[in-house]
C-alpha angles and dihedrals in degrees: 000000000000104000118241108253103322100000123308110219098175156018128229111203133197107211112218119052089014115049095015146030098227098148102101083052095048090038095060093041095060085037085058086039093053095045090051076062100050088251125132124251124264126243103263086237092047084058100048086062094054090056117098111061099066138270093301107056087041092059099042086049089058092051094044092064090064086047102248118123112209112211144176114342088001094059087041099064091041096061094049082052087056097051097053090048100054090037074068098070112000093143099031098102097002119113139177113253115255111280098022105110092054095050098055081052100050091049090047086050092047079056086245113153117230132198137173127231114180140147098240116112113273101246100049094047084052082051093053100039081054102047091045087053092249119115095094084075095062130087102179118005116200118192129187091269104042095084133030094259133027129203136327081054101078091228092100097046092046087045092053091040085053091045099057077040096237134133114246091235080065091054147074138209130226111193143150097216170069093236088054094057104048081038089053096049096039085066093035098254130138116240138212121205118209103208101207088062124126102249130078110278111271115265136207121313101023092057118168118241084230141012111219115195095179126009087239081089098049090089093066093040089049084046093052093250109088119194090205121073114298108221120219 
């Protein structure tokens, strides 16, 4: 495989929304969540748009909607009963995209190095990757509370970048949003969008280096000759 600009030796991956479809998972754990509170249920597509910043701003979006704003200690112990109840079924309705799981072969077997930086907590992204069969692709995994600050704060991209020991002009990016993509050149990485993620598409001026519509094309973007739409 043909290096990306001066020779791509790694990727850099968010999880949900990218790697994998987790919404309905996620969905039905803050819905359970909610009704623990005497609160209705959100719409499953509501939901999809909360995920990206991490447990706690989901959870304090879901509660927003019923016009309650969870704070401090409350918030808190929300969030720990969250996470027991997603650690419950994580990988119940979650599945890699189409096309994933050959991706991630075809860049080991290029001798490319991967990593995942998300903003899921550590411990449950170790339990997906897992579940999904995955694990074995991943060099580092950083997860939203594995450092002092998540993305978009470059730190977790640049720890994972130190820890498979490249330089971030020799990585790319994959991620669904926004938040990728300001993560990805704040550290001075490129970044790739998937389109059918689950964020908002990236604005000016926070543009991705490449669109990718189906990780058949990640190959070519990886060897610095995509076959999707460069953005400039």
């Amino acid at each position: 495989m043909k290096d990306i600009h001066s020779g791509a030796a790694a990727v850099v991956w968010d999880l949900d929304g990218t790697l994998v479809d987790s919404a309905m998972d996620i969905a039905t754990s803050l819905n359970r969540l909610l009704g623990e509170n005497e609160l209705a249920a959100l719409d499953d597509a509501l939901i999809k748009n909360m995920i990206g910043e991490g447990v706690a701003v989901l959870i304090r979006r879901g509660f927003e909607a019923h016009g309650i704003t969870p704070d401090g200690e409350r918030l808190e112990q929300l969030v720990e009963r969250f996470l027991v109840i997603y650690s419950e079924v994580a990988t119940a309705s979650t599945r890699l995209f189409p096309g994933a799981r050959e991706a991630l072969q075809t860049l080991s077997d290029a001798g490319l190095r991967q990593a995942i930086c998300t903003n899921k907590p550590e411990a449950i992204t170790r339990q997906v990757l897992a579940g999904l069969g995955i694990s074995e692709c991943f060099d580092v995994v950083i997860g939203g509370d594995t450092l002092p600050r998540n993305k978009p704060d470059p730190l977790p991209l640049r720890t994972a970048l130190e820890g498979l020991d490249v330089t971030p002009e020799r990585s790319l990016m994959v991620g669904d949003s926004a938040i990728d993509v300001q993560t990805a050149h704040a550290a001075g990485v490129c970044v790739a969008f998937v389109t059918f993620g689950y964020g908002p598409g990236p604005s000016h001026p926070h543009k991705a280096d490449y669109l990718i519509d189906d990780f058949a094309d990640l190959p070519a973007v990886v060897a610095g000759h995509s076959a999707g739409q460069a953005v400039t």
